[in-house]
Structure formats: structure tokens, C-alpha cells
C-alpha positions in Angstrom: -18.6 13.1 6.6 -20.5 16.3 6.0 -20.0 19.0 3.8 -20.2 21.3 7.1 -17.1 19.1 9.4 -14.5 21.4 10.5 -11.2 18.7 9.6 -8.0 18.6 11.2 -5.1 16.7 9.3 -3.4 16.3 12.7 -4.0 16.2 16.2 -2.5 19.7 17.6 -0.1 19.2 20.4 -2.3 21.7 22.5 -6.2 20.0 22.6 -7.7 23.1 23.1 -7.5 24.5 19.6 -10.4 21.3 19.2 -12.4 24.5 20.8 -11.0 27.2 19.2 -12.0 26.3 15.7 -14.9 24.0 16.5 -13.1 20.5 15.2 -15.6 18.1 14.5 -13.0 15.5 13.0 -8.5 14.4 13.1 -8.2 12.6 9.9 -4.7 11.9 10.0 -4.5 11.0 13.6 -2.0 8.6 15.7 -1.6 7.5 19.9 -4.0 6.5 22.6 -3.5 9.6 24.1 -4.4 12.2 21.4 -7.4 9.7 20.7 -8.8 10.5 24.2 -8.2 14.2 24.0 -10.2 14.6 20.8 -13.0 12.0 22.1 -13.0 13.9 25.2 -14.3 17.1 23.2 -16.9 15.1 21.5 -14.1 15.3 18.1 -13.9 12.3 16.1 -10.7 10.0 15.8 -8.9 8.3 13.3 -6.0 6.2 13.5 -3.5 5.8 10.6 -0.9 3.8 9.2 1.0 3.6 6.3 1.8 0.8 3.3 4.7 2.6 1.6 8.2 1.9 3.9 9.2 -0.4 7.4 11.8 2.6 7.1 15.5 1.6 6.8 16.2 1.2 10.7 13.7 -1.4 10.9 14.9 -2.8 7.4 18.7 -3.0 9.2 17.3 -4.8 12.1 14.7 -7.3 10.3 16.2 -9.6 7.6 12.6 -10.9 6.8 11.6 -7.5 6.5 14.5 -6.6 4.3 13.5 -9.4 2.1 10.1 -8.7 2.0 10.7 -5.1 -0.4 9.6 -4.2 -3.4 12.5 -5.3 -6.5 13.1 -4.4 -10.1 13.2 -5.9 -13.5 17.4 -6.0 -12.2 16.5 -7.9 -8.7 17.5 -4.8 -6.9 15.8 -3.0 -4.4 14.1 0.1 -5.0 14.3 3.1 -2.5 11.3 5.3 -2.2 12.1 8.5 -4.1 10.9 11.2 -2.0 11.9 10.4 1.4 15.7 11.3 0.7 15.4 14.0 3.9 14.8 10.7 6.2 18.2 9.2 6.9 18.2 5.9 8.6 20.3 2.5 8.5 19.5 2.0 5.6 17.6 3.3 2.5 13.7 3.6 2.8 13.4 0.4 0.2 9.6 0.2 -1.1 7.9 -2.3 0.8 6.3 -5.1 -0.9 2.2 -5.4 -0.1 2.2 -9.4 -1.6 5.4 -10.6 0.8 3.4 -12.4 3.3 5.8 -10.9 6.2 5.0 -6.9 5.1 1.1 -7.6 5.0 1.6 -9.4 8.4 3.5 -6.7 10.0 1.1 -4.1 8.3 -2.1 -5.8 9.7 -0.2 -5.7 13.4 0.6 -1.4 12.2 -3.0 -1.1 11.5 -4.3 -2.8 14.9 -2.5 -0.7 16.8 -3.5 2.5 14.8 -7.0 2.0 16.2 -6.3 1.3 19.4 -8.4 3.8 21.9 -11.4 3.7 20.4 -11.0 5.6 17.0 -13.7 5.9 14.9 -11.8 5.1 12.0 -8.2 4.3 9.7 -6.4 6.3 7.4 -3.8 4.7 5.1 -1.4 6.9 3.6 0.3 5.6 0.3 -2.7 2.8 0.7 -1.5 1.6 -3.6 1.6 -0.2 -2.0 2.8 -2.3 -4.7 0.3 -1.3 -7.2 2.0 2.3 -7.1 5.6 0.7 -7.7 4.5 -1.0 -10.6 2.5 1.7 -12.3 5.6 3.9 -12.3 8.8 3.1 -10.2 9.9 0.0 -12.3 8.6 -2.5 -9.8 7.8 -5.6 -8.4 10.1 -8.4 -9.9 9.9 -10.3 -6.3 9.0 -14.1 -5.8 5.6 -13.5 -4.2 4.1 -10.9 -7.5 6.0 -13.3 -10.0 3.8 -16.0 -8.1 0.4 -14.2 -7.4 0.8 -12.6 -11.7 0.8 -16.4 -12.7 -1.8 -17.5 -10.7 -4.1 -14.2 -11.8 -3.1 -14.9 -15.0 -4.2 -18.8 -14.6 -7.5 -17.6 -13.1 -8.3 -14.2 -15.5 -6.8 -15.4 -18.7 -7.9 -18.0 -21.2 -5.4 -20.6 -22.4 -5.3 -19.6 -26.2 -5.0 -16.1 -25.2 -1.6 -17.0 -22.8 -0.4 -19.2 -25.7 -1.0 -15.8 -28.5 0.7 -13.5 -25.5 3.9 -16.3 -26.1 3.0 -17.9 -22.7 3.2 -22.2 -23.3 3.6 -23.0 -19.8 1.8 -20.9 -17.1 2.7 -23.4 -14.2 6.5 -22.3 -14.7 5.7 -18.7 -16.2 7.9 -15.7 -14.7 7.1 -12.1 -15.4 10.7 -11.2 -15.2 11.5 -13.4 -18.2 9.0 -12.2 -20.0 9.6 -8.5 -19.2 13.2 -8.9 -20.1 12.4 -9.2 -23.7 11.5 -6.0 -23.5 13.7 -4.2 -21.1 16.8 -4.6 -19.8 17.3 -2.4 -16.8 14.6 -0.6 -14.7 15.1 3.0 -16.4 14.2 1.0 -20.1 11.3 -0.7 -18.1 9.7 2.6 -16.9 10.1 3.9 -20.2 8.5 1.2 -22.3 6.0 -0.6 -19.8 3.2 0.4 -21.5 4.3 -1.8 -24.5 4.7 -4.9 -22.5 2.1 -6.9 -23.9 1.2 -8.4 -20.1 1.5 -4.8 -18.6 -2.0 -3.6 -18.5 -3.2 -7.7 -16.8 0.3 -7.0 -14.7 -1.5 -3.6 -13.2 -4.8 -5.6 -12.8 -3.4 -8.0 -10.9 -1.4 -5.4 -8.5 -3.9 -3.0 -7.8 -6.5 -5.9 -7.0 -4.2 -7.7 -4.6 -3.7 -4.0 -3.0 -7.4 -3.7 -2.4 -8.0 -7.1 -1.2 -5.2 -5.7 1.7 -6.4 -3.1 2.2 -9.9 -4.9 2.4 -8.9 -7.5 5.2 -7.1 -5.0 7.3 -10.1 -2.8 7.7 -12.2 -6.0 8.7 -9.2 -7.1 11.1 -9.7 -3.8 12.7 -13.2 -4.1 12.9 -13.9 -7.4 14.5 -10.6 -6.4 17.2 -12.5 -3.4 17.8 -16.4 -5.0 17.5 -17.8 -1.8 15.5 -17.5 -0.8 12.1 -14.8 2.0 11.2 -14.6 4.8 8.3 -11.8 4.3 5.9 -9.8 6.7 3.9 -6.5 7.3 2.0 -4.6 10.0 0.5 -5.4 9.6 -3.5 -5.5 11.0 -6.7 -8.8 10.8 -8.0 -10.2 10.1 -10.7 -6.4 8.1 -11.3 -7.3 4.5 -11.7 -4.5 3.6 -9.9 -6.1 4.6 -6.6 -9.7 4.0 -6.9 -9.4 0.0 -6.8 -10.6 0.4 -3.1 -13.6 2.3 -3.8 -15.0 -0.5 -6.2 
């Protein structure tokens, strides 16, 4: 990218406004079609995705999806706040980035996201999980309860688990441990931050994020057999989001 690229978010719905304003690049891109009309103006093409929803109609129709969402310190799901405007089947549930069957159906989103030759991928809401745990009370599922232990086994030095209250890491559960703390997901929200395991919790999430996030973009690659540009829609300088630049 250079500081003179005239950006589109989107691909117009009329191809000749490429001309108009001399559009070097579609960021937030999507379709086969609108791929070849930019590419056919010499613009550059990205595909995108997103990590943050299946969306409820899919939810309704997949049980594995529907078991694959992001849950609280409660076991219930946990409905992505600022989508109340889509209506669908069910509620927009956060979808969980360590459930083997999300991260397999986001790798087959992001493959076809770059079909037609793009020149690159865009992943909106690319912090998945990570974001749900840094602030919407999640993820309390079987697959973080078993990826935390095993970062924990891996990061953390037995005498340091057994001063944090952990004996036993092989049967060790977040949840548990949480729930000495907080109760319900409002208390959790509200007093995360003094969880002793919080901050390694976050560690754990946003690395397992940008390991996803880091095999989908070579997935793409080798289908495609070129390298692609990446980006995402972040807050910088947030920690939160800048696990994939590191």
C-alpha cells in the first residue's frame, strides 16, 4: 500500500466509478464477479470474510455449528451485541475460533473469499474469541477450557500453578476456577481483571486467534499458489488486536 492508493471499502455496484475516481484498490471486497470488474480496470482485489457470527439461520440449520459458539462463565450462549438489526432464526451467538468445526467452516469462508484471483483477504472482527473474552464475559466452552490448560502446562511453571491454587493441571477447568470469583457473566465482566489467571487467560486467546488467522492466510495461499496481503478492521495500538502483526 501507498500513501498515494485511491481505496474503496466496497466494490460499487456500477464499475465505472473505478474510473471516475481513479481506484487503485477494494479493500472490503466479495464475489467472482466484482473481482473481475475491478481486475479488469487494472484495480486491485480483496476478498473478505468474517470470524465474528455463522449468523442465526445457519446456527438453526447446523447443530455442530450451534455447538461450536462462544459460552459464558453460566454455560449460556452469548449473542453478538451489535447486530440486534439482523433478525434471523436464531440469535447471532458469538462464534467460537477454538471449536474445531467454526475454524473448519471459517478456513472453507476464507477459500472462497479469494476465489477469482484477489490479491488479497480481509477479516473483519479477525479477534474472534480473543475479543469475547477481553470484554463480553466469554469463552467457558470445552475446546478454551482445554486449549487454557494445555497453554497453561506449556507457559507456566509448576510452582507457579501450585501458588495460583492450581494442584492438578491435567484435570484443571477455567470455569471452576473463575467461579470463585464470579458467579454470573455481568460479575465476570466486571471483575475479570482480578482473576488471578485473567491476564495468562487473554494470552492464551489472542495467541490461538493469531495462529487462525495465520493458517488461513497460508491455506489461501498455497490454493491460490501466490502470496496475498492481509488485513483487518482494528483498533490500534489496543493489544487486543495487534497479536497478528507480531
Amino acid at each position: 500500500m501507498e500513501h498515494s492508493e485511491v481505496v474503496f471499502m466496497y466494490a460499487p455496484e456500477d464499475p465505472g466509478l473505478y474510473d471516475t475516481y481513479g481506484a487503485s484498490v477494494v479493500l472490503w471486497g466479495g464475489g467472482e464477479d466484482a473481482a473481475a470488474a475491478a481486475k479488469a480496470r487494472g484495480v486491485r482485489f480483496q476478498g473478505t470474510m468474517w470470524f465474528l457470527t455463522a449468523w442465526g439461520d445457519a446456527l438453526a440449520k447446523d447443530a455442530r455449528l450451534l455447538q461450536s459458539v462462544c459460552v459464558d462463565i453460566e454455560g449460556q450462549p452469548i449473542e453478538v451485541p451489535w447486530l440486534t438489526d439482523h433478525k434471523h432464526a436464531l440469535p447471532n451467538y458469538w462464534g467460537c475460533t477454538n471449536a474445531p468445526y467454526y475454524r473448519a467452516y471459517l478456513r472453507q469462508r476464507a477459500l472462497d473469499a479469494v476465489q477469482g484471483g484477489v490479491d488479497g483477504l480481509h477479516i473483519d472482527d479477525h479477534a474472534g474469541t480473543a475479543a469475547c473474552a477481553g470484554y463480553a464475559g466469554g469463552c467457558f466452552c470445552p475446546h478454551c477450557t482445554a486449549g487454557f490448560r494445555e497453554f497453561l502446562r506449556a507457559h507456566v511453571p509448576p510452582n507457579r500453578l501450585s501458588t495460583l491454587g492450581i494442584d492438578d493441571i491435567g484435570s484443571f477447568d477455567y470455569g471452576e476456577y473463575a467461579r470463585r470469583y464470579a458467579k454470573t457473566r455481568q460479575e465476570y465482566i466486571e471483575r475479570r481483571w482480578s482473576i488471578p489467571l485473567f491476564s495468562a487467560f487473554m494470552n492464551f486467546q489472542v495467541g490461538a486467534e493469531a495462529g487462525l488467522v495465520g493458517d488461513i492466510r497460508a491455506e489461501c495461499e498455497q490454493a491460490l499458489g501466490y502470496a496475498i496481503g492481509l488485513s483487518a478492521n482494528c483498533c490500534i495500538p489496543e493489544p487486543l488486536h495487534l497479536g497478528d502483526y507480531m
